[in-house]
N, C-alpha and C positions, 0 to 999 in steps of 0.2 A: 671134854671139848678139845677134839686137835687144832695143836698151833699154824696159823697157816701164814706160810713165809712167802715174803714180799719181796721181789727182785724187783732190782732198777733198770729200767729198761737201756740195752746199750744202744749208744746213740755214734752210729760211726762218721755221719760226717754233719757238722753245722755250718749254716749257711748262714754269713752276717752282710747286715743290710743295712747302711744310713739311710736316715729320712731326714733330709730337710727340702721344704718345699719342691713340693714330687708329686704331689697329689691324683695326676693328670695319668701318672706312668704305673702309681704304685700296684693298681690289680694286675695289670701284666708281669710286672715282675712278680709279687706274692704266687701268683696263679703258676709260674712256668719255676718254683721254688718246692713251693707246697706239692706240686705236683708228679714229682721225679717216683723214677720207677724204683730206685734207691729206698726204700720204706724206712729204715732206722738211720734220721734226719731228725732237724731241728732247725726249724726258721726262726733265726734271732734277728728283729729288729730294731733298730737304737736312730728315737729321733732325738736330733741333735738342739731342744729348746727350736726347732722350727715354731714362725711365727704363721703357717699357714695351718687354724686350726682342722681342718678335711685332713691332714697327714695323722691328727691323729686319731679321728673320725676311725678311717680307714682300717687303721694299725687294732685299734680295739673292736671293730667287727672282725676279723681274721682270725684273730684270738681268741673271741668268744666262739668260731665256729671252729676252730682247730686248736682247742686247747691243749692237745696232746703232741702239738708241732710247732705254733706258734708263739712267740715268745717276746712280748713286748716292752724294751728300755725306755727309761726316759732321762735324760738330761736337761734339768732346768736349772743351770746355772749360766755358766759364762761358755760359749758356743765351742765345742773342743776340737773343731773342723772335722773330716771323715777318717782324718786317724786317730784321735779320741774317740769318735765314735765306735769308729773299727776295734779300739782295743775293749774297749767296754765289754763289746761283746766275745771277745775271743777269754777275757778273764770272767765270762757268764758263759761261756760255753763248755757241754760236757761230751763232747765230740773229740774222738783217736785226729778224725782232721778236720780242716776249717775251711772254706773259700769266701772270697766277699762277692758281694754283689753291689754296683752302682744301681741302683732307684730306676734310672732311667732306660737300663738297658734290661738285658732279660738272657733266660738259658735255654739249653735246648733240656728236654726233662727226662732225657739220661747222661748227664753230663754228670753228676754224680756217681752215678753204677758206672760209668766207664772209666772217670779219672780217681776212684775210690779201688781196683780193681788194682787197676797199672798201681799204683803209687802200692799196694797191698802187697803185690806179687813181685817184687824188686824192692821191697822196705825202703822206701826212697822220703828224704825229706820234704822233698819239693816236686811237682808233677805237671809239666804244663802241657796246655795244650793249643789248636789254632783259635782262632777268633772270626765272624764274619763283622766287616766294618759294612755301616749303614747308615751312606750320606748323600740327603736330597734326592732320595728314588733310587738312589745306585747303591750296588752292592760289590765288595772285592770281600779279599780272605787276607786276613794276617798270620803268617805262620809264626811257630813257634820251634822249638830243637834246635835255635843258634845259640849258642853260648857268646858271653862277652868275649869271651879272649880268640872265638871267630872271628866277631867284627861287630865291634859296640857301635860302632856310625849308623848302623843298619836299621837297630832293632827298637822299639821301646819297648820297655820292659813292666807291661801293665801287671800291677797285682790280682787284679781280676784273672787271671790268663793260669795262676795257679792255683794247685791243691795242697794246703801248708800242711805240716805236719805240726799239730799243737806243741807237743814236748819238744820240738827241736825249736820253737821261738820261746818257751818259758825258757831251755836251759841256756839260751845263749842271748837271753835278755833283748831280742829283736823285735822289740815292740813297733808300730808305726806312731815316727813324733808328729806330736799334737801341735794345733792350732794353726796348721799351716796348709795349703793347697795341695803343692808336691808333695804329698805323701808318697804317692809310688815309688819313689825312687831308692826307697828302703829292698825293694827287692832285687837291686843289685847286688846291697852285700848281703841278701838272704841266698844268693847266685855264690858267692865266692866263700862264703860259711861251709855251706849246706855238705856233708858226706856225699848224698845220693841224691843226683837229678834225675828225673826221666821225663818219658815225651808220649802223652796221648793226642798221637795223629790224627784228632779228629774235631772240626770247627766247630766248639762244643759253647759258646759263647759270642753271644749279639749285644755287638757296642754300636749303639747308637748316638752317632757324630750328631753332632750340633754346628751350625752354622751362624756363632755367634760373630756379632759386631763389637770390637772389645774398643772401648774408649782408651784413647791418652793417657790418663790414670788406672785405667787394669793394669798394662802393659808395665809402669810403673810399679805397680802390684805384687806383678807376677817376678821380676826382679826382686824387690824384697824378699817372696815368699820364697823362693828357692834360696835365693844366703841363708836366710833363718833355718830351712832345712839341710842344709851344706855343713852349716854348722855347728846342727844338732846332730848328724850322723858320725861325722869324724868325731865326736867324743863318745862313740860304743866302742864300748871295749871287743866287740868281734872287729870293730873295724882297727883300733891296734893293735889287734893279736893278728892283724892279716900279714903274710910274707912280703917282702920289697914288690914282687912283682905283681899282686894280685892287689897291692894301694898302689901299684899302676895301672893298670884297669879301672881301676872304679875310682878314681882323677880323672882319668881319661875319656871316659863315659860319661861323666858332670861338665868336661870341659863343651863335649860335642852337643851335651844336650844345653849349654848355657846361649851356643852359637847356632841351632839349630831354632831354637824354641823364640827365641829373642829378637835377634835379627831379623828371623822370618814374621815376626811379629811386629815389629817396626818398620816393613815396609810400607805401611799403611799411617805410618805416625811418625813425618820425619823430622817433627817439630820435637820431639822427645830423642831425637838419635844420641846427641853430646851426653844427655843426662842420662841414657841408660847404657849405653859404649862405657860410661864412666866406671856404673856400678859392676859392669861384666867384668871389666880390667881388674878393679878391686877384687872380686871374687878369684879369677883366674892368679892372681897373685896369691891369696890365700890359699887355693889349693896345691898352688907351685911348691909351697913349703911343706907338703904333706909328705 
């Protein structure tokens, strides 16, 4: 009887995906995932202990019918926000690269084969691309190819927008911190780390904006949640191995996004001005010392 040898199938890029309460959104995003012309993928999804049980309804039909693609987390402990989530799956994934996906929003389904491609052919850490933003019936483009140290005032810097290179966040220990909202902001200094960026010119991702009503206490919230991530980040060690001028950029980039994100967020709450003015000074202090 000849021995017959089993290869692992390579898996060149995985797709990770929070779930918490998404129920509504999740077939389009699984559908425009699972979907890609890109064939050697992996749909990993990580609900986050969601209390809406249809997320996980969902998650385990997709799985049962793409066994061989879909790839379902669970976290039932203490909620790890979407960058615990996010990481769950990047240390469950066996994918050269990774991209996340928001629940809510969706891809175009070569957006894999195009920015797996560019990022291949230029061995690039990092590989972004545009974005179409999609809010209240309207539609514009967010570009991508501006570097912070063009003009950080400009830009946000969505993590969705790239194609990571797995080995370049295990060896530089760039995890996204947990339990906190602003995750993204980790990928500034995955921007000022990273050897090789590059740019696929092509609006390969649909964020679909929300037009939410955020109370008095979000706004409060959302101050906290950003200190806590302010001062999770400045203790990576890529962020003190950065040069004087590159931990001015990304101060600089925390300061605009404190005054950008905040203020324009209390103009609708000007009963909270004193108390969040307070906690932004405090922050901008602490980062003054960086």
């Amino acid at each position: 009887m000849n021995d017959i040898l089993y290869i692992e199938k390579t898996i060149k890029v995985s797709i990770i995906i929070p779930v918490y309460n998404s129920s509504e959104y999740l077939r389009r995003v699984f559908d425009s995932c699972i979907y890609q012309t890109l064939k050697d993928i992996e749909v990993i999804t990580v609900n986050d202990d969601s209390p809406d049980s249809r997320d996980e309804k969902i998650m385990r039909e997709y799985e049962s019918n793409y066994p061989n693609k879909f790839i379902c987390l669970y976290n039932s402990g203490e909620k790890l926000g979407p960058g615990g989530a996010r990481n769950m799956g990047i240390r469950a994934s066996r994918g050269e690269y990774f991209q996340v996906v928001d629940s809510d929003d969706y891809i175009e389904l070569d957006m894999c084969e195009k920015m797996y491609c560019k990022a291949v052919s230029e061995k690039a850490d990092l590989t972004e691309c545009n974005a179409m933003v999609l809010k209240n019936g309207n539609t514009s483009i967010m570009r991508g190819g501006i570097r912070l140290t063009d003009n950080y005032s400009r830009y946000k810097q969505h993590v969705w927008k790239f194609l990571i290179r797995k080995k370049f966040i295990e060896d530089n220990h760039l995890y996204f911190p947990e339990k906190v909202s602003s995750d993204d902001c980790i990928s500034v200094l995955w921007q000022l780390t990273a050897k090789k960026i590059t740019f696929c010119d092509y609006p390969l991702y649909y964020w679909v904006k929300r037009d939410n009503s955020e109370s008095a206490k979000k706004v409060e919230f959302m101050v906290n949640d950003l200190s806590k991530t302010i001062k999770s980040i400045i203790r990576y060690h890529a962020y003190l191995n950065l040069n004087k001028e590159s931990k001015k950029v990304f101060i600089s980039f925390f300061k605009y996004l404190l005054y950008y994100e905040f203020i324009f967020a209390l103009t609708s709450h000007a009963e909270n001005l004193e108390m969040c003015c307070a906690k932004i000074k405090k922050l901008v202090q602490i980062l003054d010392k960086r």
